[in-house]
N, C-alpha and C positions, 0 to 999 in steps of 0.2 A: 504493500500500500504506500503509496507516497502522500506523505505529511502536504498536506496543501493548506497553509496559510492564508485563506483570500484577501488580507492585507499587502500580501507581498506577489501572489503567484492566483491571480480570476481562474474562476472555473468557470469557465461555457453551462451553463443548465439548460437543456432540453433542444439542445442543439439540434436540426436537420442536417446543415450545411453552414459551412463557416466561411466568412469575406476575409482575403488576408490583404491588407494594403502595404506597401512597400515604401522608405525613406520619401519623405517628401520633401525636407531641406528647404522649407519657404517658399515653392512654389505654386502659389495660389490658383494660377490662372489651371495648370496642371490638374492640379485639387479639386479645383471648380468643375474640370472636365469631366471627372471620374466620377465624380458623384452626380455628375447628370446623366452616365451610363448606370451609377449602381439603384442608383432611385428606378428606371425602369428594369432591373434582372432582380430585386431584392425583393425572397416570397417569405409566406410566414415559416416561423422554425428559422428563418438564417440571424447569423450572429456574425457581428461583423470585429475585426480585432484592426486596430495601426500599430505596425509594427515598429515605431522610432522615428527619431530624425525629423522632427515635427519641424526645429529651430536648425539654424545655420545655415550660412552659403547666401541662400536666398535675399531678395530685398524687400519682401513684401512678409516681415516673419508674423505679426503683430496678428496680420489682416489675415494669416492662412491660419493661426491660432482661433483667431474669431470664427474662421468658416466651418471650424473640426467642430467648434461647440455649438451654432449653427446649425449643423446638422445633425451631428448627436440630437438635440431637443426634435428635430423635425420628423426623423427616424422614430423615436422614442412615440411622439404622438401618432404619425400616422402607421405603425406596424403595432401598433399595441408592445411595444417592446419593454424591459424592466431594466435599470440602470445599469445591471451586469450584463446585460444585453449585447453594447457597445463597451469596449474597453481599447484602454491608450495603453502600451506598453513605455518603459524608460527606454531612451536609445542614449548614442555616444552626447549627442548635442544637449541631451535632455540632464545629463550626467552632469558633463562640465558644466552649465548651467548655474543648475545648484551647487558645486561646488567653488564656483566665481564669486556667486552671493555670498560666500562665506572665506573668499580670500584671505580676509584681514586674520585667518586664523591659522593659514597655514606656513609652515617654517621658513620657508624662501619663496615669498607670494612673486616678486620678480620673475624670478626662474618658471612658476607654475603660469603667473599670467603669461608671458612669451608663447611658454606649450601650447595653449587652451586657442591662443590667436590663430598660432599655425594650425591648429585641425577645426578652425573654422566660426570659432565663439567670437570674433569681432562683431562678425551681420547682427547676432544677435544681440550683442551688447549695442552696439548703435543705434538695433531697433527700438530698443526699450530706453533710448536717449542717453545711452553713455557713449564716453567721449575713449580710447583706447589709447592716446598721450595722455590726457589725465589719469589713465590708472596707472601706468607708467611712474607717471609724477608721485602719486599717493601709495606707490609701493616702496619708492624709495624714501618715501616721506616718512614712513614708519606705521604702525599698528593703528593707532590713533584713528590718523585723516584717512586709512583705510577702510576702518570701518564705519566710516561717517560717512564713506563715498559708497561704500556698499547696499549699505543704511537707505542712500536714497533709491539706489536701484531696485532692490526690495518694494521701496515707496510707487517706484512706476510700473511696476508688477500689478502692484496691487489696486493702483488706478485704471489697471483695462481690463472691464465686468471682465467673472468667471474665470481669468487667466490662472490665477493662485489655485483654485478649485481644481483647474486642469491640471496643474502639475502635480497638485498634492493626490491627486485620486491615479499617477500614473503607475503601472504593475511592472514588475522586474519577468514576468512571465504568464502564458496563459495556456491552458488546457482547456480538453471536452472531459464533462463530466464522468465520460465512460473510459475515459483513458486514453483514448486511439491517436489526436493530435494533439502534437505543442509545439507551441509560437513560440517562437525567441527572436531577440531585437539581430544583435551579430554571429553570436555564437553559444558554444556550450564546451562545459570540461567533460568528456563521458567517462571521466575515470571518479566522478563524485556522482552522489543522488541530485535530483534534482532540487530537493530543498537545502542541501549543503551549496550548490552555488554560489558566489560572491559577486564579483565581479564579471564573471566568465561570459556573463549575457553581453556585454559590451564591448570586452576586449579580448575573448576567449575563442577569435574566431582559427586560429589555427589547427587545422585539423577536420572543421565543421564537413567541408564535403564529403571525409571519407569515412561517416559515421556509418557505424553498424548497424542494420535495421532489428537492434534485440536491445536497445537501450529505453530500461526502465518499462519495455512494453509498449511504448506507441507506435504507432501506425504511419504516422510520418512523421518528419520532423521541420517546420516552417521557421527560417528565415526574412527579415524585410532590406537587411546592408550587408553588401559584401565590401569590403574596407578593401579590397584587391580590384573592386570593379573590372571583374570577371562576365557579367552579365547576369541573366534570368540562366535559373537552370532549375526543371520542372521532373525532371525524367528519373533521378534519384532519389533514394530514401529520406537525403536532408536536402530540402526546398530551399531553392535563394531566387527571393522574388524582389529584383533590383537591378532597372535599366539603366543605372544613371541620374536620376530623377537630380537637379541642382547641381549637377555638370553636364548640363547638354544632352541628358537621356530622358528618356520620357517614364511618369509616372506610372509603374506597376500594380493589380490587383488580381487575385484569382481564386476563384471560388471552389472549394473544396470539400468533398461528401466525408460524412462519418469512416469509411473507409481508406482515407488519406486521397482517394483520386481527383482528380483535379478535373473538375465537370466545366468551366469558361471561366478566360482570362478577358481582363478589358485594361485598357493602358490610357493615360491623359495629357 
């Protein structure tokens, strides 16, 4: 049996068929498409999961935040759906994120801001009205004016409805109640359970394609970021459903029966 936390790790209930969406990286207009394909193919019984990557890269992050929540409520009303219905998984962008917010606490916030820019947390700090010289400036400034500068980004978090709700309600993992699929953001350790995971959903992608179809018992195994931007690959046991989306590839989705098969894809 695996220990399933639904704080940390959604369980799909009453699943038919499950929607998997793929890194989005701020592309609204992308976003927008997809869900004008998924609003016509979405029947009762499907459960729809986002697999990461909601924030970065992109220029419109704020506004593609808005659409996910958006749609969630619209989804929710007209499919009769229940809150775990829909579920956001944490991805890499979603990670550093929160862990930016909390710079001011970490041992060489310098060192870790520089990291966090090059894999793509600028966009998003931008979006949310920070300035990337100034944190510059307020890391070498010290502890203090760090967390004052954090302090406010926090503040513009929580000025744009529902954004804080979003993040705070995001899952490190999801399954179907019966066991068969799990979604993960990049990867997985198969040499731990799945409730011991850490980090491995995010930075554990080594390895991922050549997972053994006997791990923990499911049925397939879903991906949304291949960090190697390798492409989609549908055909093996462990799924990676990621064209690119927020480097010039197009937005991924593909609907999947209780049995891991893969019944239609749709792209944005």
């Amino acid at each position: 049996m695996i220990n399933r936390d639904e704080a940390v790790i959604a369980v799909l209930k009453g699943a038919r068929r499950v929607w998997a969406v793929s890194a989005v990286h701020g592309e609204i207009d992308r976003l927008q498409s997809l869900h004008n394909q998924l609003e016509q193919r979405f029947l009762a019984g499907d459960r729809l999961v986002y697999l990461g990557n909601y924030l970065g890269y992109g220029t419109k992050i704020t506004e593609t935040v808005d659409e996910l929540l958006f749609v969630r409520r619209m989804m929710l009303a007209r499919f009769n759906l229940c809150d775990g219905d829909v579920v956001y998984l944490r991805g890499r962008q979603e990670e550093m994120w929160q862990k930016l917010l909390q710079l001011h606490l970490a041992p060489d916030p310098s060192q870790v801001f520089e990291w966090m820019l090059a894999q793509g947390a600028d966009a998003t700090l931008v979006a949310y009205g920070g300035d990337p010289e100034k944190g510059r400036m307020w890391c070498r400034d010290g502890a203090h004016s760090l967390a004052r500068w954090t302090g406010e980004l926090r503040q513009a978090v929580h000025q744009k409805a529902g954004h804080v709700q979003l993040f705070s309600s995001l899952r490190r993992a999801a399954v179907t109640e019966d066991g068969g699929l799990l979604m993960v953001h990049a990867g997985i350790d198969a040499a731990r359970p799945l409730w011991a995971q850490t980090d491995s959903f995010w930075w554990g992608s080594s390895g991922y394609t050549n997972l053994e179809p006997t791990y923990e018992g499911f049925r397939r195994v879903i991906r949304g970021f291949d960090p190697d931007r390798s492409g989609s690959s549908l055909e093996k046991y462990a799924v990676t459903l990621d064209k690119g989306c927020g480097a010039g590839g197009a937005l991924h989705a593909a609907c999947f029966g209780m049995g891991g098969e893969v019944i239609c894809e749709i792209s944005g």
